[in-house]
PDB file of N, CA, C and O in Angstrom:
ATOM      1  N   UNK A   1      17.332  12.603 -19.036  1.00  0.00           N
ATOM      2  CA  UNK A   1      18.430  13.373 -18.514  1.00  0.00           C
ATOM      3  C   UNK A   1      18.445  13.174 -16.997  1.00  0.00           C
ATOM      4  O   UNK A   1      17.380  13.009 -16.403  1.00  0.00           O
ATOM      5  N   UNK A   2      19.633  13.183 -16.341  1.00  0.00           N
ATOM      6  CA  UNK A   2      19.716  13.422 -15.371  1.00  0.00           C
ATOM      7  C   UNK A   2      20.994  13.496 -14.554  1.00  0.00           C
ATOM      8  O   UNK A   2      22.093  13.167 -15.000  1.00  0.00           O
ATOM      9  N   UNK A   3      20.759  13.982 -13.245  1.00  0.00           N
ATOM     10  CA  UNK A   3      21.810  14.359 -12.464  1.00  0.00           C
ATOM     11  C   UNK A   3      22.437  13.014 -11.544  1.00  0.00           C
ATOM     12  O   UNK A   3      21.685  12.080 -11.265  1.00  0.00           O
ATOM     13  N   UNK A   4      23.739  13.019 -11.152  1.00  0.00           N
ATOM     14  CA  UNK A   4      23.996  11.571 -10.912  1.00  0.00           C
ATOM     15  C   UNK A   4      25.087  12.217  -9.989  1.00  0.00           C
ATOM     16  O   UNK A   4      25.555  13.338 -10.188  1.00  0.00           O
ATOM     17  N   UNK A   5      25.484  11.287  -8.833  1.00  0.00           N
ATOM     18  CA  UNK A   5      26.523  11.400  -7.994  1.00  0.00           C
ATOM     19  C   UNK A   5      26.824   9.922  -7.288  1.00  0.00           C
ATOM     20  O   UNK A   5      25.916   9.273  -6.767  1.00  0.00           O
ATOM     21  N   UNK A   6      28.126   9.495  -7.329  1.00  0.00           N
ATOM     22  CA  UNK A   6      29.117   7.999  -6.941  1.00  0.00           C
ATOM     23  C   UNK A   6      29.276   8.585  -5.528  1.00  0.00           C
ATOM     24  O   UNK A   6      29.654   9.714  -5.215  1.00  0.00           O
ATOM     25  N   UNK A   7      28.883   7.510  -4.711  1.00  0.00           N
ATOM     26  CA  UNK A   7      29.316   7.331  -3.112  1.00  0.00           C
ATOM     27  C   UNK A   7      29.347   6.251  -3.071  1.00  0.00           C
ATOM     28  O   UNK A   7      28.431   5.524  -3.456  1.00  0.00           O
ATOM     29  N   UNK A   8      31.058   5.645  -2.299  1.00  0.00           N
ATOM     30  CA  UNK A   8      31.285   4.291  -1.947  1.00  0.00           C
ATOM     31  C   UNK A   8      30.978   3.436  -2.549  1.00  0.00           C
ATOM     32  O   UNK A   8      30.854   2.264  -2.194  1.00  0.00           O
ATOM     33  N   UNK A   9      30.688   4.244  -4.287  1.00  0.00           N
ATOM     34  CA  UNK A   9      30.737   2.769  -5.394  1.00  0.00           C
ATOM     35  C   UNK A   9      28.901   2.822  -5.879  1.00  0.00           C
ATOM     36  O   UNK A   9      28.382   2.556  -6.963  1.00  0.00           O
ATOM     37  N   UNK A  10      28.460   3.143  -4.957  1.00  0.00           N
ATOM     38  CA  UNK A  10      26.683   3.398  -5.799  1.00  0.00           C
ATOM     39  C   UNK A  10      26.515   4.926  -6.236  1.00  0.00           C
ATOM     40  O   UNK A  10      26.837   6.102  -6.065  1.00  0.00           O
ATOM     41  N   UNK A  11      25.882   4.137  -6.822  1.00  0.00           N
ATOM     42  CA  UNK A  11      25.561   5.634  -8.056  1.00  0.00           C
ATOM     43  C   UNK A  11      23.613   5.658  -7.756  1.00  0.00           C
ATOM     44  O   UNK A  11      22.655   4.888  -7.819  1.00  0.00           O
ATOM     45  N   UNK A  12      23.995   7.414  -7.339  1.00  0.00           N
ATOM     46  CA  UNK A  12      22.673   7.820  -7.187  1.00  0.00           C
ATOM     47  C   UNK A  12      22.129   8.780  -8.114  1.00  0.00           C
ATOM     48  O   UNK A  12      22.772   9.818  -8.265  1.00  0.00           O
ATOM     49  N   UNK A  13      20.760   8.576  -8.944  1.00  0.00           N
ATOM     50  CA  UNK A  13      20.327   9.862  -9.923  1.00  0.00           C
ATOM     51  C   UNK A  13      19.042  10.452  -9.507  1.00  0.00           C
ATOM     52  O   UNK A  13      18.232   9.788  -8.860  1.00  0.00           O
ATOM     53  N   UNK A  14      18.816  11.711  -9.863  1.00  0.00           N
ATOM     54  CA  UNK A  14      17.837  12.547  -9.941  1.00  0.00           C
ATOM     55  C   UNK A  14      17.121  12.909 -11.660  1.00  0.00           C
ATOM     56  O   UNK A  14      17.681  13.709 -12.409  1.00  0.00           O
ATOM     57  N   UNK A  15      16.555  12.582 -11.834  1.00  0.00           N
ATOM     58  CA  UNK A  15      16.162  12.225 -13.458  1.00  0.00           C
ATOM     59  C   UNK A  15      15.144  13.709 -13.546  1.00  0.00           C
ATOM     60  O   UNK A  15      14.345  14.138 -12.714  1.00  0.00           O
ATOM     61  N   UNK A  16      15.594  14.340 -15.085  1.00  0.00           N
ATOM     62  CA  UNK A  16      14.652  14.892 -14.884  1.00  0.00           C
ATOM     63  C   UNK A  16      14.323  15.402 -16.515  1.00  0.00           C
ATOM     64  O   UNK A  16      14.929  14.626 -17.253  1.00  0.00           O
ATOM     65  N   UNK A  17      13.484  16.557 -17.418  1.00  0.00           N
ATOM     66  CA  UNK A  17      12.934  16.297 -18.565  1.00  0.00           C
ATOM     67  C   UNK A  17      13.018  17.991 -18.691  1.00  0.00           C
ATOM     68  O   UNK A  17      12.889  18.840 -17.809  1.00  0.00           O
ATOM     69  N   UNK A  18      13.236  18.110 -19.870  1.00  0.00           N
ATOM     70  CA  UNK A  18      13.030  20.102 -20.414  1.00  0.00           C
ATOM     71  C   UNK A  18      12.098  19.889 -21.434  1.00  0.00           C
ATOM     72  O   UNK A  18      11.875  18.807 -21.976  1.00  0.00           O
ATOM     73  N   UNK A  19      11.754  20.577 -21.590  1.00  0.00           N
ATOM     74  CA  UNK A  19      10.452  20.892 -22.660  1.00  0.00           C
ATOM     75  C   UNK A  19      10.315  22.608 -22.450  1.00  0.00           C
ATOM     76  O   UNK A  19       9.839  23.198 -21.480  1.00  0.00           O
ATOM     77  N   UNK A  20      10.914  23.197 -23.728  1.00  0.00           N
ATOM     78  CA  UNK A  20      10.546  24.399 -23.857  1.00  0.00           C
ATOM     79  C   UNK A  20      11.432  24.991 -22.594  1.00  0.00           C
ATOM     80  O   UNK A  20      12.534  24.595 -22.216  1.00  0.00           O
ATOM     81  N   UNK A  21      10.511  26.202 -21.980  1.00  0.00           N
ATOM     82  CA  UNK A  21      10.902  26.524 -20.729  1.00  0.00           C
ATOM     83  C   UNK A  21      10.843  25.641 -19.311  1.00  0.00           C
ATOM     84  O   UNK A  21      11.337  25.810 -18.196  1.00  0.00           O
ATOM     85  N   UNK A  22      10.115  24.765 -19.821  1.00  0.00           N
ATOM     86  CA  UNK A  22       9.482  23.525 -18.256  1.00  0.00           C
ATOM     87  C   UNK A  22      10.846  22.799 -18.159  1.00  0.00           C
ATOM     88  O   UNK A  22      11.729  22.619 -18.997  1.00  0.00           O
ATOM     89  N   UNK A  23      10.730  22.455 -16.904  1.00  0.00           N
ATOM     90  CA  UNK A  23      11.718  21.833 -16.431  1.00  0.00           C
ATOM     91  C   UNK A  23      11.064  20.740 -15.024  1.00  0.00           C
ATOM     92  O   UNK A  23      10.587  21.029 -13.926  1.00  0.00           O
ATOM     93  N   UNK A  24      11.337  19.384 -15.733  1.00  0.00           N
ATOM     94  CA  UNK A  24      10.012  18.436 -15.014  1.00  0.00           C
ATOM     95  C   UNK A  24      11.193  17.510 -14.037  1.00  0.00           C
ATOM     96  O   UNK A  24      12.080  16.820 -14.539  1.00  0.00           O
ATOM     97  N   UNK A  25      11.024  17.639 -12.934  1.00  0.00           N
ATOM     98  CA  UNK A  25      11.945  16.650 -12.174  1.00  0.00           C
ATOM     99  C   UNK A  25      11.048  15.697 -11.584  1.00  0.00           C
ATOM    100  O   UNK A  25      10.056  15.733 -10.856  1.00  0.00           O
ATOM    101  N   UNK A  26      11.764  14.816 -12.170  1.00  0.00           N
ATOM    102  CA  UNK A  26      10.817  13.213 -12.417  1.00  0.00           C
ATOM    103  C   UNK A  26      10.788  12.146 -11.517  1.00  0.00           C
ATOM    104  O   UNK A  26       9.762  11.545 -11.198  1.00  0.00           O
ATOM    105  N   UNK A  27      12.272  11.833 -10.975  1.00  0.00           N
ATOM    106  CA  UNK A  27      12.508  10.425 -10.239  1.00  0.00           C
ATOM    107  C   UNK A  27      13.513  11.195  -9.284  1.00  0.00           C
ATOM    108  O   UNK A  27      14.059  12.251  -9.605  1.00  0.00           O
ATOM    109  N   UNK A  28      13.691  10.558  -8.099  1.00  0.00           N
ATOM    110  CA  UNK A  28      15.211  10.551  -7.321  1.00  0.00           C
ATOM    111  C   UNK A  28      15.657   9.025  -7.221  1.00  0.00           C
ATOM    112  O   UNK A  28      14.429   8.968  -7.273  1.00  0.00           O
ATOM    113  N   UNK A  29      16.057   7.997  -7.150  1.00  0.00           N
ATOM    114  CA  UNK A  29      16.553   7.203  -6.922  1.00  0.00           C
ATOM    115  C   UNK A  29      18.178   7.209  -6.369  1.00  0.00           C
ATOM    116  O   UNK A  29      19.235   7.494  -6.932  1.00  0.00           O
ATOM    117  N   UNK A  30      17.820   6.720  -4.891  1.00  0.00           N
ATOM    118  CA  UNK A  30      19.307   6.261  -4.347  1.00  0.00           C
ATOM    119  C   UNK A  30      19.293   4.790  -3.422  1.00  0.00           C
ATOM    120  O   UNK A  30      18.348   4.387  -2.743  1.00  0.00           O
ATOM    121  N   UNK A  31      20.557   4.156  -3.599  1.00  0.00           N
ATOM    122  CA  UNK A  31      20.391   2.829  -3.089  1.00  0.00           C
ATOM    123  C   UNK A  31      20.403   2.864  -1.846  1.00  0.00           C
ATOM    124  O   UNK A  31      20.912   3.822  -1.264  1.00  0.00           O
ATOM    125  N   UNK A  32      19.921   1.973  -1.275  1.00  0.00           N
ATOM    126  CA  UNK A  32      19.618   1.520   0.056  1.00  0.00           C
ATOM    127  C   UNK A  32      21.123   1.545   0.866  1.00  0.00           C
ATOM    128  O   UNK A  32      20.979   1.880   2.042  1.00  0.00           O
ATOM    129  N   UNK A  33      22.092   1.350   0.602  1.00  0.00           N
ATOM    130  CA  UNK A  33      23.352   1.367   0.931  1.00  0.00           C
ATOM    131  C   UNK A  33      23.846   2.825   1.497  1.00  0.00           C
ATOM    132  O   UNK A  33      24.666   2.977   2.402  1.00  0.00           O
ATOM    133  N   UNK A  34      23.013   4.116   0.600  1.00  0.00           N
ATOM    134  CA  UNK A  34      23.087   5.553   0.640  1.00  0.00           C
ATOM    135  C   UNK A  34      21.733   6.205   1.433  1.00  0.00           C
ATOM    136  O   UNK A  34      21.250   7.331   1.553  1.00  0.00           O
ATOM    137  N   UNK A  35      21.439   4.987   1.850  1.00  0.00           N
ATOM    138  CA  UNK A  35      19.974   5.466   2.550  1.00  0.00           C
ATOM    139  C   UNK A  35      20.369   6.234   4.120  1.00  0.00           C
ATOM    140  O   UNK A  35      21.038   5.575   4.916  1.00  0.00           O
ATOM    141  N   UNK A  36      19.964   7.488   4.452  1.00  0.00           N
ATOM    142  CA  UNK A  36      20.070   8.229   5.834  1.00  0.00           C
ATOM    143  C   UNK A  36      21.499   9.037   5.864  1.00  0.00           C
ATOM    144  O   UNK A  36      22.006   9.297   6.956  1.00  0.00           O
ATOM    145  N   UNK A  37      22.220   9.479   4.480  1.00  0.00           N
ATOM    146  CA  UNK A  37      23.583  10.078   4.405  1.00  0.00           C
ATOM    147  C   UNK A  37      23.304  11.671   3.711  1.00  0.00           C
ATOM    148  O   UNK A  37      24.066  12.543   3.294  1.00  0.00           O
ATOM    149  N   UNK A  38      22.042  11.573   3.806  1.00  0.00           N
ATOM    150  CA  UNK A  38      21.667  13.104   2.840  1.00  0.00           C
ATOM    151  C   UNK A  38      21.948  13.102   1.489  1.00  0.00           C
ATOM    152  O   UNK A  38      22.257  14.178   0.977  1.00  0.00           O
ATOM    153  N   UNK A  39      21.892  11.857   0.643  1.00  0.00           N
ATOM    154  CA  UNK A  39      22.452  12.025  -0.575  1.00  0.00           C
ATOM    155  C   UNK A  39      20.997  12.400  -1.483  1.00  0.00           C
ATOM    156  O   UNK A  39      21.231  13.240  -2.352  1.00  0.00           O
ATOM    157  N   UNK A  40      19.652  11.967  -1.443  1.00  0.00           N
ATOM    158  CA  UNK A  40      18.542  12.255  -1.664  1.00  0.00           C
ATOM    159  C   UNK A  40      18.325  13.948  -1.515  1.00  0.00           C
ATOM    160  O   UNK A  40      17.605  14.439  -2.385  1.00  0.00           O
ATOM    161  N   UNK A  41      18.790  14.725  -0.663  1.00  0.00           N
ATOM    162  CA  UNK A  41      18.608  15.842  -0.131  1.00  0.00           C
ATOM    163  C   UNK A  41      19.169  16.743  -0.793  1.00  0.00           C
ATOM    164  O   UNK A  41      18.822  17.906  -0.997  1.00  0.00           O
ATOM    165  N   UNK A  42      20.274  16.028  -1.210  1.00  0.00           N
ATOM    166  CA  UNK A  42      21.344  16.773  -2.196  1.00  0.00           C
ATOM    167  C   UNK A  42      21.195  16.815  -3.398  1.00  0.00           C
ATOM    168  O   UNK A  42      21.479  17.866  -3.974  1.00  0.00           O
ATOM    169  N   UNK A  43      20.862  16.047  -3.907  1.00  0.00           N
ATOM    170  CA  UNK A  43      20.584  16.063  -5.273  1.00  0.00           C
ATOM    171  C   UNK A  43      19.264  17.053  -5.649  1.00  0.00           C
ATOM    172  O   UNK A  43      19.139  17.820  -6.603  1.00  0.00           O
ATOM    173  N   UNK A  44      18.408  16.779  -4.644  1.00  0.00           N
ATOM    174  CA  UNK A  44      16.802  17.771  -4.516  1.00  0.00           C
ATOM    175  C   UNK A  44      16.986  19.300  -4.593  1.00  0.00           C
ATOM    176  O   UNK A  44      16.447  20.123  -5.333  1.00  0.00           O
ATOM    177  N   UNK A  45      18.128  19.477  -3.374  1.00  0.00           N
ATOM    178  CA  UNK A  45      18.925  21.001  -3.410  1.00  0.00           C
ATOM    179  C   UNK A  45      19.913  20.971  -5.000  1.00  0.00           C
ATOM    180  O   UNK A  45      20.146  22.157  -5.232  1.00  0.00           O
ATOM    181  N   UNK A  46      20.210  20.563  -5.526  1.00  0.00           N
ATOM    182  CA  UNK A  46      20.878  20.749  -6.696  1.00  0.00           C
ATOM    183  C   UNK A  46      19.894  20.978  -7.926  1.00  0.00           C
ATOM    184  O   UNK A  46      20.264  21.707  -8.847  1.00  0.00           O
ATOM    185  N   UNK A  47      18.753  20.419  -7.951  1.00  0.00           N
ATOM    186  CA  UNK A  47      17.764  20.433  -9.405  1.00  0.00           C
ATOM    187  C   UNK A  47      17.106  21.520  -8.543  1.00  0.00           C
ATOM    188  O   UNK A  47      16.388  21.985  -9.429  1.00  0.00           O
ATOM    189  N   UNK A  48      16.848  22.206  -7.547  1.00  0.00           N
ATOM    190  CA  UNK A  48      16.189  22.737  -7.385  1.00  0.00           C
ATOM    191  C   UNK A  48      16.549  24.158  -7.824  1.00  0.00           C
ATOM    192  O   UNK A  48      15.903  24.865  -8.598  1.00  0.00           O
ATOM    193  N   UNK A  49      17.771  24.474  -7.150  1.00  0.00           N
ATOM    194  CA  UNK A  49      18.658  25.730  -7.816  1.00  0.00           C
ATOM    195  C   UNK A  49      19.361  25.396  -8.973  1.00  0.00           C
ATOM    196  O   UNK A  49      20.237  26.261  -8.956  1.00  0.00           O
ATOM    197  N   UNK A  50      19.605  24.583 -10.168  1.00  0.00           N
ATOM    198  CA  UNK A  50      19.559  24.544 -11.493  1.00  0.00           C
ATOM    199  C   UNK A  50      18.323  24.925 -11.926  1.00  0.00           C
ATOM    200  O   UNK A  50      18.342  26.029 -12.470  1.00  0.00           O
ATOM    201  N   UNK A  51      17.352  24.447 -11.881  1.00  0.00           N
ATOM    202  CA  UNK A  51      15.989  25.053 -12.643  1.00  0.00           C
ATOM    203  C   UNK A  51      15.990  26.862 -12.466  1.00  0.00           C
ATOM    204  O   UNK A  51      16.048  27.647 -13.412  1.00  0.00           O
ATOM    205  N   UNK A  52      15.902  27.266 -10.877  1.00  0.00           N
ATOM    206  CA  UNK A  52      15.728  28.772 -10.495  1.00  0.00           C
ATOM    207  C   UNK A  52      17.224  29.548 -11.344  1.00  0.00           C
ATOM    208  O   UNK A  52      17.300  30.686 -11.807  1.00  0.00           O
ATOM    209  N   UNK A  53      18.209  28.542 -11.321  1.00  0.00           N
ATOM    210  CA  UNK A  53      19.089  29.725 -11.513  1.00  0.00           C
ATOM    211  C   UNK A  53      19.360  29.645 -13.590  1.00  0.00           C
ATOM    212  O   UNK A  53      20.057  30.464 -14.189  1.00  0.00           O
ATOM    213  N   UNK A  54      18.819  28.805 -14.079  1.00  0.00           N
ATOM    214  CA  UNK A  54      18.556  28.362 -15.164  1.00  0.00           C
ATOM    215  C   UNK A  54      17.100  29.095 -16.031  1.00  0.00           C
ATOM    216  O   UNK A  54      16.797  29.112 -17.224  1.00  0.00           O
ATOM    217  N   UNK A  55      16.537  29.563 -14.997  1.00  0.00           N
ATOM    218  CA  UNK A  55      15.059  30.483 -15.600  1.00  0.00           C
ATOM    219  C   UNK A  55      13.938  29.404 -16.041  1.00  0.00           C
ATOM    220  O   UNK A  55      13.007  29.730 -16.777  1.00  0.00           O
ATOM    221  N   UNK A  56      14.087  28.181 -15.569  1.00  0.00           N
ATOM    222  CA  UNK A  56      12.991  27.011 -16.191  1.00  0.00           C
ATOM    223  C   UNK A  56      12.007  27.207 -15.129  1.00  0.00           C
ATOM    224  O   UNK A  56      12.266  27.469 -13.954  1.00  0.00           O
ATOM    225  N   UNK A  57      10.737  27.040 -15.708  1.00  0.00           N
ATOM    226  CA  UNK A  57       9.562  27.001 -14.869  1.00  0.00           C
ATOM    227  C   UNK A  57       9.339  25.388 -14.245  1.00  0.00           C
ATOM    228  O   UNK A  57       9.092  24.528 -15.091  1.00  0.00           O
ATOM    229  N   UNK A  58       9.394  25.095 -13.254  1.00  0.00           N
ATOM    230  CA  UNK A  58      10.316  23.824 -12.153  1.00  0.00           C
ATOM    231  C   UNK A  58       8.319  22.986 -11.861  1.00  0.00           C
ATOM    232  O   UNK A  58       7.331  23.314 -11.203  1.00  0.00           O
ATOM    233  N   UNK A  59       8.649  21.936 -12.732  1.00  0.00           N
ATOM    234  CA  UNK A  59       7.147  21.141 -12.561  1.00  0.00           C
ATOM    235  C   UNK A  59       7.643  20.046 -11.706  1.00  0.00           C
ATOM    236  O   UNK A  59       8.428  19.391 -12.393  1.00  0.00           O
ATOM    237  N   UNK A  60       7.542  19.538 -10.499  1.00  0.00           N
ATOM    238  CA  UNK A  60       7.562  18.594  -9.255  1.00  0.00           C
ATOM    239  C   UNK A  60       7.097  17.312  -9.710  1.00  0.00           C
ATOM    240  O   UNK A  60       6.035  17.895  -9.492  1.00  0.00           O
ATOM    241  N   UNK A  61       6.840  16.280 -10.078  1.00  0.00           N
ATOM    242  CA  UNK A  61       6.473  14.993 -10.295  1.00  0.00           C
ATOM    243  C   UNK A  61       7.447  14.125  -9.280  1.00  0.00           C
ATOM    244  O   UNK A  61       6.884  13.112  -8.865  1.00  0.00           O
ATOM    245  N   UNK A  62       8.435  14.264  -8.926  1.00  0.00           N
ATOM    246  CA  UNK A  62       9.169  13.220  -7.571  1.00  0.00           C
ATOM    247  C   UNK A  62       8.385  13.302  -6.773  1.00  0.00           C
ATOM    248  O   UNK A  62       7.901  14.433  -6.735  1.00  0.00           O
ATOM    249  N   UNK A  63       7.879  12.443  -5.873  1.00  0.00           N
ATOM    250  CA  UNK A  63       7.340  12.752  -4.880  1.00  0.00           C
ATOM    251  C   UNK A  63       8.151  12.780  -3.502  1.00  0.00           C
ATOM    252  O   UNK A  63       7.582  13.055  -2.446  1.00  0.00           O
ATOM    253  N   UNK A  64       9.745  12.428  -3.586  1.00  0.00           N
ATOM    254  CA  UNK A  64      10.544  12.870  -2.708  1.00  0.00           C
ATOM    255  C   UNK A  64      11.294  14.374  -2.517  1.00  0.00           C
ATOM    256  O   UNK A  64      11.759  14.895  -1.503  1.00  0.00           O
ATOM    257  N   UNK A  65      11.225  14.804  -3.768  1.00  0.00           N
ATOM    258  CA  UNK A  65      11.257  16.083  -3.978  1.00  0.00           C
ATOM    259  C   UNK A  65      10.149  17.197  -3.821  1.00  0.00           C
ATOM    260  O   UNK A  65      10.565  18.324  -3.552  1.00  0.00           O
ATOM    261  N   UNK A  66       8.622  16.997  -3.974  1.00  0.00           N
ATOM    262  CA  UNK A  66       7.920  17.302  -3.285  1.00  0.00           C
ATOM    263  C   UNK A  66       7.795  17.211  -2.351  1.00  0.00           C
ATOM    264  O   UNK A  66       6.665  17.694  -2.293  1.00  0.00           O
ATOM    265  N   UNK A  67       8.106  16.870  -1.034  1.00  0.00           N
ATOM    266  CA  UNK A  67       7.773  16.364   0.116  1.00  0.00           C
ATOM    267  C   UNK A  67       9.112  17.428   0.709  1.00  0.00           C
ATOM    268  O   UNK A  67       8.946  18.181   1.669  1.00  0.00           O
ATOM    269  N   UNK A  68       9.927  17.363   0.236  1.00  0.00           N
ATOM    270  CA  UNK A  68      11.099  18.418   0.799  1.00  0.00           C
ATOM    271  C   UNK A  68      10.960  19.567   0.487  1.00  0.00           C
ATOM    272  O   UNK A  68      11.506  20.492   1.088  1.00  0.00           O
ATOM    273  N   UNK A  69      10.100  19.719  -0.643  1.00  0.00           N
ATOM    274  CA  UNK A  69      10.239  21.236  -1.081  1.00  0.00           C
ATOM    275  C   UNK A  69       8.768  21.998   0.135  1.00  0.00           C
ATOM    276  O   UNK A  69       8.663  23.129   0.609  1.00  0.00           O
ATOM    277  N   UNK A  70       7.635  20.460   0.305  1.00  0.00           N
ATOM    278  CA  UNK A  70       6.735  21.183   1.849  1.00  0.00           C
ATOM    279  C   UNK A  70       7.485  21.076   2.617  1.00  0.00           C
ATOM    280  O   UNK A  70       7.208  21.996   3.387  1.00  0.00           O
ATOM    281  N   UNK A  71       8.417  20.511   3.055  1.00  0.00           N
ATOM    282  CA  UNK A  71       9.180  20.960   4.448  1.00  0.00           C
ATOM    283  C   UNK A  71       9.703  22.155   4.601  1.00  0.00           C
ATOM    284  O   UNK A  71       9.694  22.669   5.720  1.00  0.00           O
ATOM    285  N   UNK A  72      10.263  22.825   3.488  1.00  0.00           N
ATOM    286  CA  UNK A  72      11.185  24.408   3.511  1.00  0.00           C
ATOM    287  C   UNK A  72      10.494  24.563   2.958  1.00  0.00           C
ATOM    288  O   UNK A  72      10.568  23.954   1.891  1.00  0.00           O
ATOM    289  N   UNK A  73       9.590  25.223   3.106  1.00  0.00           N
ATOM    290  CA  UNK A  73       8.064  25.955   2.579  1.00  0.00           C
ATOM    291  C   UNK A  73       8.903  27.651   2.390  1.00  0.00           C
ATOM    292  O   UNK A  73       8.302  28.432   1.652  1.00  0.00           O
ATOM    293  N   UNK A  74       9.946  28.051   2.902  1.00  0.00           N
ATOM    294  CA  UNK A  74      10.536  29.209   3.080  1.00  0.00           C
ATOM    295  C   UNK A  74      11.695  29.537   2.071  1.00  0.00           C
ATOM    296  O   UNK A  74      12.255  30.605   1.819  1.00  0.00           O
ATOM    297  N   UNK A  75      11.861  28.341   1.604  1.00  0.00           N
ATOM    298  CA  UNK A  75      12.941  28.392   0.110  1.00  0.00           C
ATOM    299  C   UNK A  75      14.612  28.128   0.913  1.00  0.00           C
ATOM    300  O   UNK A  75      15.598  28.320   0.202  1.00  0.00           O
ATOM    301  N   UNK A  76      14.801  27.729   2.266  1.00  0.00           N
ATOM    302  CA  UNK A  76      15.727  27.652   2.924  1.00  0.00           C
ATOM    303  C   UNK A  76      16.202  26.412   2.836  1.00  0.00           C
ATOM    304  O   UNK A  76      15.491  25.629   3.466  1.00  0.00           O
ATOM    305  N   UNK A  77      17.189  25.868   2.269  1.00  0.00           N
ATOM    306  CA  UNK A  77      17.598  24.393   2.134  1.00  0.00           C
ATOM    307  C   UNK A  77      18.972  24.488   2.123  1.00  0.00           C
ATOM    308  O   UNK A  77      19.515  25.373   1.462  1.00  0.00           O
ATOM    309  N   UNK A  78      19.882  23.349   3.047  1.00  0.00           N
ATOM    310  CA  UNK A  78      20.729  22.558   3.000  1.00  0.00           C
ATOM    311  C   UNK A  78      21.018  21.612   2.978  1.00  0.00           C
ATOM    312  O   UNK A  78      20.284  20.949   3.711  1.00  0.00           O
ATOM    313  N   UNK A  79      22.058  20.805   2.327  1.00  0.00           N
ATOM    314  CA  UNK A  79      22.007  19.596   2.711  1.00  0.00           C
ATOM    315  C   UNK A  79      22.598  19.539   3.987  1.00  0.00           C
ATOM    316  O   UNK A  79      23.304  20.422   4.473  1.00  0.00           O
ATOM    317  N   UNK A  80      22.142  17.974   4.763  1.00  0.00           N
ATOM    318  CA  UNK A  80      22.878  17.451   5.748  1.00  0.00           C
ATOM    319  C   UNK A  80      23.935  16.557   5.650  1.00  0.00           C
ATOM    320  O   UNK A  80      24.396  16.024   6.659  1.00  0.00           O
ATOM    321  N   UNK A  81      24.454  16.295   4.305  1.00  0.00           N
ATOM    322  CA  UNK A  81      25.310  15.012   3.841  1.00  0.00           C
ATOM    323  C   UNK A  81      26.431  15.774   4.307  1.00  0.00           C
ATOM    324  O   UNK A  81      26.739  16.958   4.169  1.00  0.00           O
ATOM    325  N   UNK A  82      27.154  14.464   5.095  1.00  0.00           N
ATOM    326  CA  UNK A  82      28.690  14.698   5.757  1.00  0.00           C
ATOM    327  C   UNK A  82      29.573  14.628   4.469  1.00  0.00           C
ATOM    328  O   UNK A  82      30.776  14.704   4.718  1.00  0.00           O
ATOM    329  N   UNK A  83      29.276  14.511   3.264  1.00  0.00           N
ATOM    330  CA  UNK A  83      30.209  14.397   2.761  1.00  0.00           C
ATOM    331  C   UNK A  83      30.408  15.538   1.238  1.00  0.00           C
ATOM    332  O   UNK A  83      29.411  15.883   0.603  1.00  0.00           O
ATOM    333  N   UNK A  84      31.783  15.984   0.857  1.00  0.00           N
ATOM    334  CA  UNK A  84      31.842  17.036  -0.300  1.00  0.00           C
ATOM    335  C   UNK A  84      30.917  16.187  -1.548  1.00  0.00           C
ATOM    336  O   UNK A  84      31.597  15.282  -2.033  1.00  0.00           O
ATOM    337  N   UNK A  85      29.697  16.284  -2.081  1.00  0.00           N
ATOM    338  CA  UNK A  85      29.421  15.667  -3.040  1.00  0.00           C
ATOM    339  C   UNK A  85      29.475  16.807  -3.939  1.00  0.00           C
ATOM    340  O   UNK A  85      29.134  17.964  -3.692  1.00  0.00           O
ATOM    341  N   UNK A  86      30.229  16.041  -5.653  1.00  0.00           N
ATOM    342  CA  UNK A  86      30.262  16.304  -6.349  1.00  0.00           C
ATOM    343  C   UNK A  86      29.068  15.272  -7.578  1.00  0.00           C
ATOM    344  O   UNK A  86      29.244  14.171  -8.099  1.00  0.00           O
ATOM    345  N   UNK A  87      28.080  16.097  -7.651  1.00  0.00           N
ATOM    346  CA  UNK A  87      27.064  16.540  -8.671  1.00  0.00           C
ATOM    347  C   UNK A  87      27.583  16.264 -10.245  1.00  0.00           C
ATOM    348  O   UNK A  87      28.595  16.714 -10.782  1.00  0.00           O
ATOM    349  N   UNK A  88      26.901  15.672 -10.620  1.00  0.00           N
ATOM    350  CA  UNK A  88      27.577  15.660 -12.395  1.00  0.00           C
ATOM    351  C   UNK A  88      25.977  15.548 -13.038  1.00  0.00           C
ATOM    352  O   UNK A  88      25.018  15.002 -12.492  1.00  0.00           O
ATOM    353  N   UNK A  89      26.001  16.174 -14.244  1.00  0.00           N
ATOM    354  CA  UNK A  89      24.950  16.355 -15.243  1.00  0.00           C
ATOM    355  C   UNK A  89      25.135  15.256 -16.325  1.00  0.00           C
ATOM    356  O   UNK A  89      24.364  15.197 -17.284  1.00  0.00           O
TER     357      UNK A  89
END
């Protein structure tokens, strides 16, 4: 399963797995083309509040998604992407 969003023709996903109540976010992958636009950031802020607002107990295996979730150690996240992304499941 996973979450996916089209910019300028590449397609970026956030992959992730349910089991029971767990909710395992697995991969981020975005192309090099989408590299430094916040599209990584966005997708991280999107599985992150699907799991919380979904009641799944949220198991980290990305290690780009870990790494953001130690930066806002405070639960405070936005994205920085200049652009309206629309998110699809």
């Amino acid at each position: 399963m996973h979450f996916e969003v089209t910019l300028e023709g590449h397609l970026a996903v956030l992959e992730y797995k349910l089991k029971g109540n767990k909710y395992f976010i697995i991969h981020t992958g975005v192309p090099r083309e989408l590299g430094g636009k916040g599209v990584a950031q966005a997708l991280a802020i999107y599985a992150l509040k699907y799991g919380g607002e979904n009641g799944y107990e949220t198991v980290i295996y990305c290690p780009y998604v870990k790494a953001f979730v130690q930066r806002h150690p405070d639960g405070r996240m936005s994205s920085r992407s200049h652009y309206d992304l629309e998110i699809y499941l």
